[in-house]
N, C-alpha and C positions, 0 to 999 in steps of 0.2 A: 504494500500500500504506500502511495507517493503522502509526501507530508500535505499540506493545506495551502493555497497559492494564497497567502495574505500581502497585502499592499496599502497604501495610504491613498486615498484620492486628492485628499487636499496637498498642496507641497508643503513640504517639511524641511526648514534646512538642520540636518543632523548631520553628523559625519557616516553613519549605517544606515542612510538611508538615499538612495538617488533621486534623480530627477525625475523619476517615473514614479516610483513612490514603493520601490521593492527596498524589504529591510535586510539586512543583512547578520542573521540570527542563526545561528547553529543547531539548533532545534528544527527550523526551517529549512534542513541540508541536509547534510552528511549523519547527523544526529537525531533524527527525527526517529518517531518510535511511535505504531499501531495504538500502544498503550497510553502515549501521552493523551492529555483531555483540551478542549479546546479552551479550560480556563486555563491550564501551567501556560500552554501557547500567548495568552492574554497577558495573562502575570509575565511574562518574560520579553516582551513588546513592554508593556509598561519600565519593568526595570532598564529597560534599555535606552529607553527617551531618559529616564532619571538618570543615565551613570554612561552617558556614550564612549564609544570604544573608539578615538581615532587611532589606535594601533594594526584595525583590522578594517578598513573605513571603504563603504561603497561609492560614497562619494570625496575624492580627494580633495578639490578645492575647500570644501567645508572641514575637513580633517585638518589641512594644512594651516587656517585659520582657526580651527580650535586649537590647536599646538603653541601657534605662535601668539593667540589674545585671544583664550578661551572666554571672558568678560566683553570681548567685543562680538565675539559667532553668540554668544548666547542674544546679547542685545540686536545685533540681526535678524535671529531665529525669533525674537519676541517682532521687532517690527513685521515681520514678513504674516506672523500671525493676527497683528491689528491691521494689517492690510487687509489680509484674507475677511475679514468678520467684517471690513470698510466695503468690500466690495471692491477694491482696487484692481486695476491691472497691470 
């Protein structure tokens, strides 16, 4: 059994996450298990927006900015989210 095709439709700028809105989560890979449930899947998406991984990063330019001014990708990543709810383009 293939794991769950999960993705974001809003954009997200994370460093595990691209431009398409595919996350980059180990559970959702190589790790995936019949027996997991689709809350651990949830809970593990969660912890992953709280505690991002640019060591393993789907999207590099965002990884390379949390590296170098994690305080300023964070503040991007919140702009991009008041856009989003503004209705912005």
């Amino acid at each position: 059994m293939a794991p769950p095709k999960v993705r974001f439709l809003t954009r997200i700028y994370h460093p595990n996450i691209d431009k398409l809105g595919r996350i980059c989560l180990d559970i959702l890979k190589d790790k995936w298990s019949p027996a997991l449930q689709i809350r651990t899947v949830l809970l593990s998406i969660q912890a992953l927006l709280s505690a991002p991984n640019p060591d393993d990063p789907l999207a590099n330019d965002v990884a390379d900015h949390w590296k170098t001014d994690e305080a300023g990708a964070v503040q991007t990543g919140m702009l991009l989210i008041e856009c989003h709810t503004l209705s912005c383009t």
